[in-house]
C-alpha positions as CSV (number, residue, x, y, z in Angstrom):
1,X,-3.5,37.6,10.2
2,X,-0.9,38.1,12.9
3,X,2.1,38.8,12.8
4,X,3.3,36.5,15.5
5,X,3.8,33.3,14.4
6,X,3.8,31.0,17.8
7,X,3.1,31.8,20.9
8,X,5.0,29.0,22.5
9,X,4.5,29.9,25.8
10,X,0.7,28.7,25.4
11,X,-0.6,25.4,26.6
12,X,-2.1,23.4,24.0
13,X,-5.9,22.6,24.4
14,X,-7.7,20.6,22.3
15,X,-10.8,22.3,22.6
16,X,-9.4,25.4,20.5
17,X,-7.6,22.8,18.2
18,X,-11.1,21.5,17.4
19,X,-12.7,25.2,17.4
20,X,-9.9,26.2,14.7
21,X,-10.9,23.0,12.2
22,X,-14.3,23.6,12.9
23,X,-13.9,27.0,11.0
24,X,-11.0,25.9,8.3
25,X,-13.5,24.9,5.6
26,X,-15.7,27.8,3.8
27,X,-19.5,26.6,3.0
28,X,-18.2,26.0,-0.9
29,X,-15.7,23.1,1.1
30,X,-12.7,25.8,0.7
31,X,-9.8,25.5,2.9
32,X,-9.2,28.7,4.8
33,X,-5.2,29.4,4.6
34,X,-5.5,31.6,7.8
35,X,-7.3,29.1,10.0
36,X,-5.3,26.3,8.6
37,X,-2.7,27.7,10.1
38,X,-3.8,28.7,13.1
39,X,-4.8,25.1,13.6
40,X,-1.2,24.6,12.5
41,X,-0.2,27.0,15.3
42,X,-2.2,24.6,18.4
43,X,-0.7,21.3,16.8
44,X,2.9,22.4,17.3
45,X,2.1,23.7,20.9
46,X,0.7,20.3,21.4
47,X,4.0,18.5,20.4
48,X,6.5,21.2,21.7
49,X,4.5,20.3,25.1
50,X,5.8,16.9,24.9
51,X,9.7,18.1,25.0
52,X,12.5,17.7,22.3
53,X,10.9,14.1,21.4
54,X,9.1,15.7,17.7
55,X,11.5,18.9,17.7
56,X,12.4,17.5,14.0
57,X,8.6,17.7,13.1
58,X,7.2,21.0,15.3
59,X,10.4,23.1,13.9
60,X,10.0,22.4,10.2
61,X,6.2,22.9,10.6
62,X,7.3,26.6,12.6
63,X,9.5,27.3,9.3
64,X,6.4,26.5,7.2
65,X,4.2,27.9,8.8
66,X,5.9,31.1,8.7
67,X,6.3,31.1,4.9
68,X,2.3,30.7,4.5
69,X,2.5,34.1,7.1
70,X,4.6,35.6,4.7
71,X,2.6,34.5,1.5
72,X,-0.7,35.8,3.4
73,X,1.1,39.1,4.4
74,X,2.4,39.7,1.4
75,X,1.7,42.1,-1.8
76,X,-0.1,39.2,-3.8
77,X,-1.8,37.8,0.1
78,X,-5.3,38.4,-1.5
79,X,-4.6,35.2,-3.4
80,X,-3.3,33.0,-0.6
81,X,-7.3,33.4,1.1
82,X,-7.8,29.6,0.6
83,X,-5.6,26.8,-0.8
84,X,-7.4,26.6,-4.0
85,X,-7.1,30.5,-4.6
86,X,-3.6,29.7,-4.1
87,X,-3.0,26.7,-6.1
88,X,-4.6,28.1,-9.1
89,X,-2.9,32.0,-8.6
90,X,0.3,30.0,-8.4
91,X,-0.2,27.2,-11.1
92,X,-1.4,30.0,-13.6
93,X,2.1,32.3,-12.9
94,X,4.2,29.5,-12.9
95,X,5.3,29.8,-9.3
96,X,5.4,26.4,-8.8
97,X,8.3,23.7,-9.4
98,X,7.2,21.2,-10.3
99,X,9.5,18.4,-11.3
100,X,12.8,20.0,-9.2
101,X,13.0,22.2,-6.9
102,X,14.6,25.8,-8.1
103,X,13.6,29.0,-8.3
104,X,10.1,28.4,-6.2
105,X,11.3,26.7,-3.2
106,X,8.8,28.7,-0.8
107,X,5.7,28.7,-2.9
108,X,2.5,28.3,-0.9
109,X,1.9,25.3,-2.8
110,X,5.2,23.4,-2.1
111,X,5.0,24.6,1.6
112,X,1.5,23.6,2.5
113,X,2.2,20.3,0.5
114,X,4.9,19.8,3.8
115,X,2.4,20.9,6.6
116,X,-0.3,18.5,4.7
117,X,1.5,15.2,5.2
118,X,2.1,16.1,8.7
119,X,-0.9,16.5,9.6
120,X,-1.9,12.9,7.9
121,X,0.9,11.6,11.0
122,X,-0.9,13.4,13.2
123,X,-4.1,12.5,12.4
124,X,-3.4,8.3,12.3
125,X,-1.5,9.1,15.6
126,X,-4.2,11.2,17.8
127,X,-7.0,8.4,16.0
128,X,-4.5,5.7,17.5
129,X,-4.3,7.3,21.0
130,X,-8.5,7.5,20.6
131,X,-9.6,4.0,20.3
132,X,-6.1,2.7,22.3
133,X,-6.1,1.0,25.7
134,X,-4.9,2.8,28.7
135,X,-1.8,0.6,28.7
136,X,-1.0,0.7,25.5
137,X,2.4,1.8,24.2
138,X,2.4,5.4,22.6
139,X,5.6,4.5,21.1
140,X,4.2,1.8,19.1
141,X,1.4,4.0,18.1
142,X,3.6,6.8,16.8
143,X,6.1,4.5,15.2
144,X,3.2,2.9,13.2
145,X,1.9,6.3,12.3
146,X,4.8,7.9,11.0
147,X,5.5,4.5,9.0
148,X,2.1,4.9,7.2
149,X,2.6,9.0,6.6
150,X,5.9,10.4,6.5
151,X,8.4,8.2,6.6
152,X,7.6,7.9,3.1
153,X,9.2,11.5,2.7
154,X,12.3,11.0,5.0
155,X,15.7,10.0,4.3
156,X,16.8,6.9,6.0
157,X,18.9,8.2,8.7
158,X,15.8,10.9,9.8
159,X,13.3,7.7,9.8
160,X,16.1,5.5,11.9
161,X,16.2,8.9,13.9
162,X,12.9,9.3,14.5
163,X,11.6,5.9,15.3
164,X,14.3,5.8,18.0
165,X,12.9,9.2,19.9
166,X,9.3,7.7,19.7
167,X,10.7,5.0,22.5
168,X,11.2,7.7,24.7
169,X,7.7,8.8,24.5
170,X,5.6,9.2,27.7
171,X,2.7,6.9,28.1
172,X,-1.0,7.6,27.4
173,X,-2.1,9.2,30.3
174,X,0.4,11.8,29.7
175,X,-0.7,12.9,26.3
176,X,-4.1,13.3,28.0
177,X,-3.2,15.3,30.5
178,X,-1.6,17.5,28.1
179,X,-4.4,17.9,25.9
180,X,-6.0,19.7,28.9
181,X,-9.3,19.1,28.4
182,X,-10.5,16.7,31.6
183,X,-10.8,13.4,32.1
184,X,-9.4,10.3,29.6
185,X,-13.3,9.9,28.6
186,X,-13.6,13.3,27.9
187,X,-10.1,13.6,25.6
188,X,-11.6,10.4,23.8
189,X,-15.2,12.2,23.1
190,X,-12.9,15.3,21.9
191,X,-10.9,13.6,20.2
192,X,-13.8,11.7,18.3
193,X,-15.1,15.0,17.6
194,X,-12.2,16.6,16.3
195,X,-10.7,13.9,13.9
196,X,-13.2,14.1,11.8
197,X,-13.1,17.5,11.1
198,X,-9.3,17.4,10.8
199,X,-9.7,14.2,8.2
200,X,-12.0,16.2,6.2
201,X,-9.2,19.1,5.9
202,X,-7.1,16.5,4.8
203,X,-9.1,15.0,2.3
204,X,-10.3,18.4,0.5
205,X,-6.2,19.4,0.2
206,X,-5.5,15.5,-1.0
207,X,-8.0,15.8,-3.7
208,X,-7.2,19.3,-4.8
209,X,-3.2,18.3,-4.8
210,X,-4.1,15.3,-6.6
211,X,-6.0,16.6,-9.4
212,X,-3.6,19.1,-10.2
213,X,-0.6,16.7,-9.9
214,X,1.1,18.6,-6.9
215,X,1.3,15.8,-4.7
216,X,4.7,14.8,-5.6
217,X,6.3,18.2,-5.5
218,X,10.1,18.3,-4.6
């Protein structure tokens, strides 16, 4: 992996977004830690391209994201390859915390539990934006999908914070454009291309949190 974490000076395209997810899940339906973050890595370029508006989201997701660097760079790296390596290398050394957070508050499984319940916000958002009409309000459609995702997760004065910086979100055509990929039809094709395979991520790390009861982890 490399060491950089961001290049924030890249444009966001969707198209590599897609490629990235495309290539996160190993034939046995593992997730790939690497590629997960690299996917990770397009996302944030995505919202940083949109301004200051999801600064509270893209930095924490830059901080996380940089931990699973670490983990994967690290002297025990050869068991961060996929998040079940992970999970069970963790859950078998007692790494994890799992009723309070203490001595493990960067473990891989703690910090990938963060960067998983963004990406469900993302994912209800960008399906949102997909099947919306051109005039519809982006606000509405980000407010709503934060509300279902990760609101649930945020104190009250972050989700009073965050629903008020959605208003000042541009409109639809905007977020096209900045997906730089062509024209609206073509962002909607790509976009019903990609959600899928992001929504599949997402449900092989739900189940796999779930069964082992990491799903709640402070």
């Amino acid at each position: 992996m490399a060491d950089a974490v961001m290049a924030e000076d890249q444009k966001f395209c969707l198209r590599e977004v897609l490629d990235t997810f495309k290539s996160c899940l190993s034939e046995d339906k593992e997730v790939l830690i690497d590629q997960y973050v690299a996917g990770w890595r397009g996302l944030v370029r995505f919202m940083n391209s949109l301004g200051t508006i999801f600064s509270f989201i893209s930095k924490d997701a830059v901080s996380k994201i940089q931990i699973m660097v670490n983990h994967r760079n690290g002297e025990n790296g050869v068991q961060y390859i996929t998040v079940q390596s992970m999970v069970k290398y963790e859950l078998d050394n007692g790494l994890v915390d799992i009723t309070k957070r203490g001595s493990y508050p960067e473990s891989g499984c703690r910090t990938l539990l963060r960067l998983h319940r963004a990406l469900r916000w993302l994912e209800l958002f960008l399906e949102r934006l997909r099947t919306s009409a051109e005039d519809s309000k982006t606000s509405v459609m980000c407010s709503e999908a934060y509300n279902e995702s990760l609101a649930k997760y945020h104190p009250w004065l972050i989700r009073k914070a965050s629903n008020m910086a959605f208003c000042a979100l541009p409109g639809r055509p905007t977020f096209f454009e900045v997906m730089n990929v062509g024209t609206p039809e073509q962002v909607v094709a790509m976009l019903g291309d990609a959600l899928p395979l992001i929504s599949e991520v997402y449900q092989v790390t739900e189940e796999l949190y779930s069964k082992h009861d990491l799903l709640d982890l402070p």
